[in-house]
N, C-alpha and C positions, 0 to 999 in steps of 0.2 A: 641216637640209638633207636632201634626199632622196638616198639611197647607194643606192636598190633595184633592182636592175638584172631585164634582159627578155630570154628567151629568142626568140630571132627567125632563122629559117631557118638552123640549124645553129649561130648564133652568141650570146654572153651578152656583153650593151650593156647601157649607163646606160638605165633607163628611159625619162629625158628624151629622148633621140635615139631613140626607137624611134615609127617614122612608117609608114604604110601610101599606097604609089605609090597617084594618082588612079585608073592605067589597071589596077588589081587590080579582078578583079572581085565582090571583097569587099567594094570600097567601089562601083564604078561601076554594080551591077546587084544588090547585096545578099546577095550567094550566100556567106554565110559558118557554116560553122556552129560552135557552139559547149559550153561545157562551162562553168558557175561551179560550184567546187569550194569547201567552207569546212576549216577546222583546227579539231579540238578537243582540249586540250593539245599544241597544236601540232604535232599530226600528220593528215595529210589526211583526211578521212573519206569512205569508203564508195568510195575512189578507181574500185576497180571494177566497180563500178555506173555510174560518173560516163563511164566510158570504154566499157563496153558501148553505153551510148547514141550515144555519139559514132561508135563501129565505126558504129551503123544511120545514123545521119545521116552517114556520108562513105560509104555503103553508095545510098544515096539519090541523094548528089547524083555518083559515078560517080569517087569519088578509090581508091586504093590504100588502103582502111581499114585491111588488117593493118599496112604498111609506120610508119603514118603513128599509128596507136594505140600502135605496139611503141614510138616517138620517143617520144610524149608522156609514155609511162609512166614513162621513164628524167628524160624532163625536169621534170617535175613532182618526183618525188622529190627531184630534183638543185634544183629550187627551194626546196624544205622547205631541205632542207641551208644551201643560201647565205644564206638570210633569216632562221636559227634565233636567230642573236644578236639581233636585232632585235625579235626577239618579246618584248614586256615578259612579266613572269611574269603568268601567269592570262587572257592575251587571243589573243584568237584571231585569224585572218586567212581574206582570199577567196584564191583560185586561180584564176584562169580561163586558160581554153585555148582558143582560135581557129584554124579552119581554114578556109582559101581557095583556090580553083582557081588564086589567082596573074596572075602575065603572061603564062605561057605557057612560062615554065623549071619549072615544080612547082609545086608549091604552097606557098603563105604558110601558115609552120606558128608561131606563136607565144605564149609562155606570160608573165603577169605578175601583180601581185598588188598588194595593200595590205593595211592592216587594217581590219578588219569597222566600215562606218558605224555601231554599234550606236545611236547618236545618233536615227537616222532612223526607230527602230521600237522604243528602251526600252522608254518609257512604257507602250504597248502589249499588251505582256505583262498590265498589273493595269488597263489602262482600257479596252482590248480598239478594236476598229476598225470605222467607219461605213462602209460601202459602198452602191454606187447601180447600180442597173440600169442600164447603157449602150446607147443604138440601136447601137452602133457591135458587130460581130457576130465570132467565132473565123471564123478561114478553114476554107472544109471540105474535107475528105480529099482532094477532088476538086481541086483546090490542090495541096497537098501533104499527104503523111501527115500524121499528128498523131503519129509518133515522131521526124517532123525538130525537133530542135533547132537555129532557125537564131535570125538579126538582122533577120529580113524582122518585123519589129515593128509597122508603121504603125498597126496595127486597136489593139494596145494601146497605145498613144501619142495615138492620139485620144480613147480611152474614157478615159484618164485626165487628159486634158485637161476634157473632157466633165465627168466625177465632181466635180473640184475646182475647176471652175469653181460648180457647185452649191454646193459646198462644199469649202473648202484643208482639209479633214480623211480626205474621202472618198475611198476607192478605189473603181473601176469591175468591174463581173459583169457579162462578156459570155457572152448564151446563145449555143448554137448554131445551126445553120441552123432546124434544126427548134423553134427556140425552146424550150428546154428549157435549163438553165442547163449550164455551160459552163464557164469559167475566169475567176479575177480575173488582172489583169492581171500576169504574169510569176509567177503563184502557182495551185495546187490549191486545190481547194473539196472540204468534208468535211461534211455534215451527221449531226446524231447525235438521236437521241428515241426515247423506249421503243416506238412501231410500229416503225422499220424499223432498228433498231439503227443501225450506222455507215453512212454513202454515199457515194457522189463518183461523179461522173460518169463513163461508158462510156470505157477507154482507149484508143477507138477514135477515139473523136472531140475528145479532150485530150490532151496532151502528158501522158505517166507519168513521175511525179514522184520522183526519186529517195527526196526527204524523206515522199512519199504513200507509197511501198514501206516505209518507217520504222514511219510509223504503221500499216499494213497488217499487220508484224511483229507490234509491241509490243501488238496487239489480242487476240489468244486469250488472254494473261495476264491480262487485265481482263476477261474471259468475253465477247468480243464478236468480229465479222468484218468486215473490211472492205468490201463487195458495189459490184460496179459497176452501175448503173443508170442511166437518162434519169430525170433529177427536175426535176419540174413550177417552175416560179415560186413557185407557191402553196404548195407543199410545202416550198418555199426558205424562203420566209419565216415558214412556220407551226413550222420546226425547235426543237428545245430547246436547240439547239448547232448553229454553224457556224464552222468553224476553216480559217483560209489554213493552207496546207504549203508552203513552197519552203527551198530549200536555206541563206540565210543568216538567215531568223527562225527555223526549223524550223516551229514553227508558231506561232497567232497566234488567239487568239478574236475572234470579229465578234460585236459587242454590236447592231448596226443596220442594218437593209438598207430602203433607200427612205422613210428617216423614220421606220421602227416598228420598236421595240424583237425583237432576237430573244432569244427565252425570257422571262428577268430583264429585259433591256436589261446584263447582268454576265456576266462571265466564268465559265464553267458548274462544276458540280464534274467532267465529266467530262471535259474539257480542262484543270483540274489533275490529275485523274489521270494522262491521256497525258503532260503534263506532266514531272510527279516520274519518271515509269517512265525518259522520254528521260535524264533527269538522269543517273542511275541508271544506264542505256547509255552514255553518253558519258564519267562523271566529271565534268560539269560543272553548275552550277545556272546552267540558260540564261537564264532571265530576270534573275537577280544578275547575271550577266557583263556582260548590254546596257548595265544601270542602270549600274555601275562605270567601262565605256568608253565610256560617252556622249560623253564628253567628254575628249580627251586631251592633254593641253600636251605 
């Protein structure tokens, strides 16, 4: 049975009854933004970084960010707490946090959580991941910034329709306007090869990736730098290494982009490097833990 309960407008409810009104404009017009948080030994990681982001995206869409950041900060902690039994030894959980303009009393402020699908991206780790160039395109700046962290999703929910209709294996790389490559769908894009050391695309024009700021870190230890740059297709696929970043794989080697092997067609040694270093940061061997929680009765 499910006992996890949801922080929702000042209040801690059963999960199960936590509902979002039709006339919010969270749900009616998409204006929500957001934060997924993960735990590692079960304590929230890099919380403040997670809510920096947040301050710019309720900074964006015109909410009381300090008001409404200083709630979240207290709530989330206050969620670690109440869920801590729950947590089997050695597994970790998401966090997320949502924020919505509401009806028109404040805004929908609410926090909830599970344990990490690790099921949906184990394997991963040692067989690494096919991706497909998508027609379907990042929205550009002119949109909305590329610091808003929202749910207005549609362009990654087709690209990844798109991808896996090709192929139920594949994820989708949408470039950006100016066709240059861009973001995989709800993830950072990293390319690495002895020309241009480490890459990922211009933070100007992608969401900054809390878990990219991670590896951006862990980089001068392993003699190298993260650099923001516009990178070509060509250069995409001609890479020795290309690694997803987001917050609940950390990161993830792509062995295939549009049918041709990148590097090996194998997971690179320099994404085991990055790899072991995170390990190392966190106290946890992240790719063991997925294998482990694959599956949980």
């Amino acid at each position: 049975m499910n006992d996890r309960t949801a922080y929702y407008n000042g209040a801690w409810i059963p999960e199960s009854e936590l509902a979002i009104p039709v006339a919010d404009l969270g749900f009616a017009m998409g204006v929500t933004v957001t934060e997924r948080l993960r735990t590692f030994c079960g304590q929230v990681f890099r919380k403040a970084d997670h809510l920096a982001r947040m301050r710019s995206s309720l900074e964006v869409i015109g909410l009381a960010a300090s008001t409404v950041v200083a709630e979240l900060e207290v709530t989330i902690d206050e969620y670690e707490r109440r869920h801590r039994e729950q947590v089997k030894p050695g597994d970790d959980w998401a966090v997320i946090a949502f924020v919505t303009p509401g009806v028109g009393a404040g805004p929908t402020i609410c926090v909830h959580g599970h344990p990490l699908p690790f099921g949906d991206w184990a394997n991963e780790y040692n067989s690494g991941v096919s991706m497909l160039q998508s027609q379907h395109r990042q929205v550009p700046p002119s949109c909305w910034p590329a610091s808003l962290k929202c749910r207005s999703r549609m362009h990654y929910y087709l690209a990844e329709i798109e991808a896996r209709t090709y192929n139920p294996t594949s994820r989708a790389v949408l470039l950006d306007q100016e066709g240059y490559i861009g973001e995989g769908s709800t993830a950072n894009l990293v390319t690495f090869d002895g020309k241009n050391g480490l890459s990922t695309p211009k933070s100007t024009k992608v969401l900054p990736g809390v878990s990219l700021g991670v590896i951006a870190e862990l980089a001068p230890a392993l003699g190298l730098e993260l650099v923001e740059r516009d990178i070509t297709v060509e250069e995409f696929a001609a890479a020795e290494e290309v690694w997803l970043a987001s917050t609940s794989i950390c990161m993830l080697p792509v062995v295939e982009f549009n049918d041709q092997p990148i590097g090996s067609g194998t997971p690179g040694s320099m994404y085991a490097r990055f790899l072991d270093t995170w390990r190392k940061l966190v106290g946890v061997d992240i790719a063991e833990q997925a294998e482990r929680f694959a599956i949980r009765f």
